[in-house]
N, C-alpha and C positions, 0 to 999 in steps of 0.2 A: 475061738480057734482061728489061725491063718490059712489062710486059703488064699490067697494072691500075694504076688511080687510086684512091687514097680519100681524101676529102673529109673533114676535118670539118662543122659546116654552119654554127652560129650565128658569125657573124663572121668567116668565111671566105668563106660561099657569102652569105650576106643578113646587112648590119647590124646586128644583133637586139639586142647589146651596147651602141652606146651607148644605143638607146631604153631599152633596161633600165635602164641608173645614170639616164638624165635621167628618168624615171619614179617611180626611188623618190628621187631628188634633191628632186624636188619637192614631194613627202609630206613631208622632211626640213626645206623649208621652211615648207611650210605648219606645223608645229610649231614656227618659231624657230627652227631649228639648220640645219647644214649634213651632209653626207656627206663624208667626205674622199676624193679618190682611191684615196690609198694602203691604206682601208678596204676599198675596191670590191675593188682589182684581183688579189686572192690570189682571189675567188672565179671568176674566168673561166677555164670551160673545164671547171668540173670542178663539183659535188655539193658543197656544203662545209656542216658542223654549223654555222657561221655563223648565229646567227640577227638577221636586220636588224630584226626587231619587238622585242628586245631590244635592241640598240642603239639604235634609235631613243628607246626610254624612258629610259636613260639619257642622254643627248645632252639631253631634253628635258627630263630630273628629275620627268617626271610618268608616271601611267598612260595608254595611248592606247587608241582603242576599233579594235580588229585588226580585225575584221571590215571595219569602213569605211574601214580604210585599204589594205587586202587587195582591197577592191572597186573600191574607185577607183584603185589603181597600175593593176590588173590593165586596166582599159578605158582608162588612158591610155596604156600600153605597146603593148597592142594599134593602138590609134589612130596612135602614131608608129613599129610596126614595119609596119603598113598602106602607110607612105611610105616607104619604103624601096624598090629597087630591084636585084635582081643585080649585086652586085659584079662589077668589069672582067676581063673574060679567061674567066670560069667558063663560059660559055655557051660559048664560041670552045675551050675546052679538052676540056666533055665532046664537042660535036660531033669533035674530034678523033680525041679517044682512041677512039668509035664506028665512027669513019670508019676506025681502024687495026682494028679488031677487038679492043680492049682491053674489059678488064671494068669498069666503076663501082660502088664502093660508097661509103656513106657510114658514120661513125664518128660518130656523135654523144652526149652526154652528157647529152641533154635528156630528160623523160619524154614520154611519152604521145605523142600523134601530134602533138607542136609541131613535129618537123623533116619529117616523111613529108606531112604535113598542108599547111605551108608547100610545099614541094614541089610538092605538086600541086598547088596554087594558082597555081606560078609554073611549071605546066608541064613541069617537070624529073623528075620522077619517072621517065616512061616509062624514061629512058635509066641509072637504078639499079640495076645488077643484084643489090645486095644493102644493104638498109639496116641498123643495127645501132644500137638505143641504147641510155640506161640499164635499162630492161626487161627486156633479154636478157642483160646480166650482173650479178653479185654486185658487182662494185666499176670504178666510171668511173673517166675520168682523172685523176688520173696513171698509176694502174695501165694499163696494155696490155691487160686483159681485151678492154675494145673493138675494138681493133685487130687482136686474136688471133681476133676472134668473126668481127670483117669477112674477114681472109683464109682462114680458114676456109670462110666460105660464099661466096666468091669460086673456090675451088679453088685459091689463089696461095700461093708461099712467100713470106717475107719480103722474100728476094733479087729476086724479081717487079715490088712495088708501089711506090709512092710515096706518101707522104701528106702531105696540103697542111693547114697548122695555122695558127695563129693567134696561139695562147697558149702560155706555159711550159709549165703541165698539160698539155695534147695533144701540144707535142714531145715531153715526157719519156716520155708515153703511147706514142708511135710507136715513139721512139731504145729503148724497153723491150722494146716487140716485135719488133725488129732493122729496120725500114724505112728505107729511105731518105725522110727529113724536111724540105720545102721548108717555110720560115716564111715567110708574107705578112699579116703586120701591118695593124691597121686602127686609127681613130683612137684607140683605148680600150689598145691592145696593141702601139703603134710603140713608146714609151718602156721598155719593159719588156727583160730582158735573157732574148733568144730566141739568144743564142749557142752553146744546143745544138744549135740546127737543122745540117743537111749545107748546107745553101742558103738564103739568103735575096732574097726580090723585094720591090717596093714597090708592086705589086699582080702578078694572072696575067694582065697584059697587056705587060709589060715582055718577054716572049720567048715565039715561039712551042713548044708543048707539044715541038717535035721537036727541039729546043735541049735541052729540058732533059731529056730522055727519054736526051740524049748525053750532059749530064753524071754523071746518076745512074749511067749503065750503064757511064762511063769508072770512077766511084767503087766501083763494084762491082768491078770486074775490077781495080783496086788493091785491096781489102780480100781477094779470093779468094784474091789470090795470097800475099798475107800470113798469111790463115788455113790455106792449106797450107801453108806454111812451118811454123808453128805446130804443126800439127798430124804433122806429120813427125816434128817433134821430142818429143812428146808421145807417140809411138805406143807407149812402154815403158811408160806409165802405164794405169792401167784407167779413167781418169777422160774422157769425150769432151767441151772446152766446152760449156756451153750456150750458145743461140744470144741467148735475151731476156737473161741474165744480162751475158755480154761485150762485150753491145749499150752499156751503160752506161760501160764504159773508156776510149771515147774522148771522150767530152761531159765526165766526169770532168777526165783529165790535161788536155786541153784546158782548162778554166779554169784548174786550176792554174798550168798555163805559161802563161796572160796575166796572173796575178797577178806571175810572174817574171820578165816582158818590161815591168813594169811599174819592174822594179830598176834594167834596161839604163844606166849612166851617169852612177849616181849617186853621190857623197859621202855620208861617213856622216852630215852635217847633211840632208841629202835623204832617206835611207832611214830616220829614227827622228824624220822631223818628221811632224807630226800635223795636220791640219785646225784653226783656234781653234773649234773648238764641242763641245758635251756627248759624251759616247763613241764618241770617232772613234779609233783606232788608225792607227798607223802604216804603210809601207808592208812595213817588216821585221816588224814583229810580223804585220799580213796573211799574209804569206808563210809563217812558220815559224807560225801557230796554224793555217793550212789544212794543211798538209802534218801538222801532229800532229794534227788532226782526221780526216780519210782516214786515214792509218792506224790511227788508235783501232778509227775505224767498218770500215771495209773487210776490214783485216788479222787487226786482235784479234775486236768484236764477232759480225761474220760469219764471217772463218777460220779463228777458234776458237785462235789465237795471244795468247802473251803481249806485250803492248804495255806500258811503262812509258810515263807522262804525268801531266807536270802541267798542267793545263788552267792553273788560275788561273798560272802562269809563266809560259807562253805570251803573258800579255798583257801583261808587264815586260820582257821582251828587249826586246834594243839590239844591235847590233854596227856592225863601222867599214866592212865589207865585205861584199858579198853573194855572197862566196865562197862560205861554208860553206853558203848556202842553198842555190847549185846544187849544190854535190858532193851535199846531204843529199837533193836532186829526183834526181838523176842514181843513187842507189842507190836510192830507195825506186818510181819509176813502176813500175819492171819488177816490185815487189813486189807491188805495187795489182795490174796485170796478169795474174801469176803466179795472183792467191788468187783474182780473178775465173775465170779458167781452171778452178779447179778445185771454185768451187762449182757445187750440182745443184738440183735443182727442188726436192727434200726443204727445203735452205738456204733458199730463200724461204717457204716456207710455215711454218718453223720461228717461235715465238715469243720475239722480242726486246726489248730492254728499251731506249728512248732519252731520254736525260736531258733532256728536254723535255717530251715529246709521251708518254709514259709505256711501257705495251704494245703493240706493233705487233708483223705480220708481217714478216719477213727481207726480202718484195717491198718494201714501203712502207718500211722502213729504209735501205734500198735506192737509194730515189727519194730518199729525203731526204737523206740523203749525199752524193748526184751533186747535189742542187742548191746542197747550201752553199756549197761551192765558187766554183759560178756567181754565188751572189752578193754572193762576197766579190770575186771576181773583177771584178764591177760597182764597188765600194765603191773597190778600187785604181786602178781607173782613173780614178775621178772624183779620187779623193786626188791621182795624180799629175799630172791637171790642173789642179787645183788651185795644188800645189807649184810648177807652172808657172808659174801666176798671180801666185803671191806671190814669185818671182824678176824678175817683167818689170819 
């Protein structure tokens, strides 16, 4: 049963986001240069080494004076998050969840008292029963710390809450700490692929809270029954799933099979044709380099299995038929599944090595795994629209 809400807050509960980009947007202009979106939008939701005073100097090829550009974003951000007003539904939602005797917390990734601060400004605070940001833990989202920190001081399990996000970083943050995940997108984060969510709205005004209070609790009572099954079958082993870990298996295979659904129909001139532009890949090479990525990272890196792979091969297939793709999907999910099962808390905290991003934790390997997927899973779909395109 639910019984608690958690909130993110910046661009869930108050638009704070876009004032942010058209703030430092501005700074960017007054230099001559632009901001790209696609620059901006990895940083929402989450903490990021990012530094935009660095990018701005290069963008402008000259030195800039920080300080005044630090002072001035800072009062015109303030200025346009001043105008801003509660997002649709949030207001109608906490007095709900109040009115049932549900708990409110909020989950945010912001420092200092910008979200608790806001809050009380717009009135909403009283009805918090627990606020949580980046201050109170070691590492925001994507990591679940947040999440973990909010049910915590909520008194709630997983299985309890709901958490309303915004951004990739905060579903992945939630789907980590096993919640059920509604995404509601705002003008900075509609375009973005939030297909980890359990739910998605187009704001919290589209159903009332007791609508969706019945969907989470119908999707609970499916995953239960599935995890005793599971666990039935598991009870010769000494290993119990963990709960944030096997949280991640379904946002996983889940992309995978829309990069597979993206095959449904095709001739082999449709599955090895490519976008005309600089390094597009196909819709068969998509296919077969996710699936040998997941099991690199999942199977080898994390369950300590040998995996043979040739990455660079991976992006030279071709074939006539997407046969072999499914049979190779239809033996390796239950493998992915399998090795999630049976890693432990030890497994995330262990140090791993990712051929990009260099040293990380097993957690953060983790997230990063589950999101490639997703976003290759974006990439096929746009391809196969595409291919569409150039058939009509």
């Amino acid at each position: 049963m639910i019984r608690g809400l958690i909130f993110d807050f910046d661009g869930l509960i108050l638009d704070t986001e876009m004032p942010d980009f058209e703030a430092w947007q501005e700074m960017f202009v007054e230099h001559g240069v632009s901001l790209p979106l696609e620059a901006w939008t990895p940083l929402i939701g989450t903490v990021s080494a990012f530094d935009l005073y660095d990018y701005l100097e290069q963008q402008a090829g000259r030195t800039i004076d920080r300080a005044d550009v630090q002072e001035r974003r800072r009062v015109r951000y303030h200025e346009l998050v001043l105008k801003q007003t509660i997002l649709p539904g949030v207001e109608e939602y906490i007095r709900e969840a109040k009115t049932r005797g549900m708990k409110v917390g909020l989950a945010s990734a912001s420092w200092g008292d910008w979200a608790p601060g806001h809050l009380e400004r717009l009135g909403l605070h009283v009805h918090f029963d627990a606020i949580k940001t980046a201050a109170d833990v070691e590492r925001v989202k994507p990591d679940p710390a947040l999440y973990l920190a909010a049910l915590d001081a909520l008194g709630l399990d997983a299985t309890e809450a709901i958490a309303l996000e915004d951004s990739p970083n905060g579903i992945a943050a939630a789907k980590a700490a096993g919640l059920f995940c509604v995404a509601i997108p705002n003008a900075m984060t509609r375009d973005l692929d939030l297909s980890a969510a359990d739910y998605q709205l187009t704001s919290l005004a589209d159903i009332p809270l007791a609508q969706l209070l019945a969907i989470a609790d119908n999707r609970h009572t499916k995953n239960g029954d599935a995890t005793r099954h599971m666990k039935g079958r598991a009870m010769t082993t000494t290993t119990v799933p963990n709960p944030e870990i096997v949280a991640f298996a379904d946002p996983l295979i889940a992309a995978i099979e829309r990069i597979l659904a993206c095959l449904d129909g095709l001739d082999a001139e449709g599955l090895n044709w490519r976008p005309p532009a600089p390094l597009t890949n196909s819709l068969y090479v998509l296919a077969f380099h996710t699936m040998g990525s997941a099991e690199a990272a999942i199977i080898g890196e994390l369950g300590g299995q040998h995996v043979e792979r040739d990455r660079d091969a991976e992006f030279t297939v071709s074939g006539d038929s997407a046969a072999p793709l499914y049979a190779r999907w239809e033996a390796l999910a239950p493998r992915l599944r399998e090795t999630l099962n049976r890693l432990t808390a030890a497994d995330m905290e262990k140090t791993v090595h990712h051929r990009r991003f260099g040293v990380m934790s097993g957690r953060t390997y983790l997230i990063l795994s589950t999101q490639h997927p997703a976003e290759h899973a974006g990439h096929a779909e746009l391809t196969r629209d595409l291919l569409t395109a150039s058939r009509a």
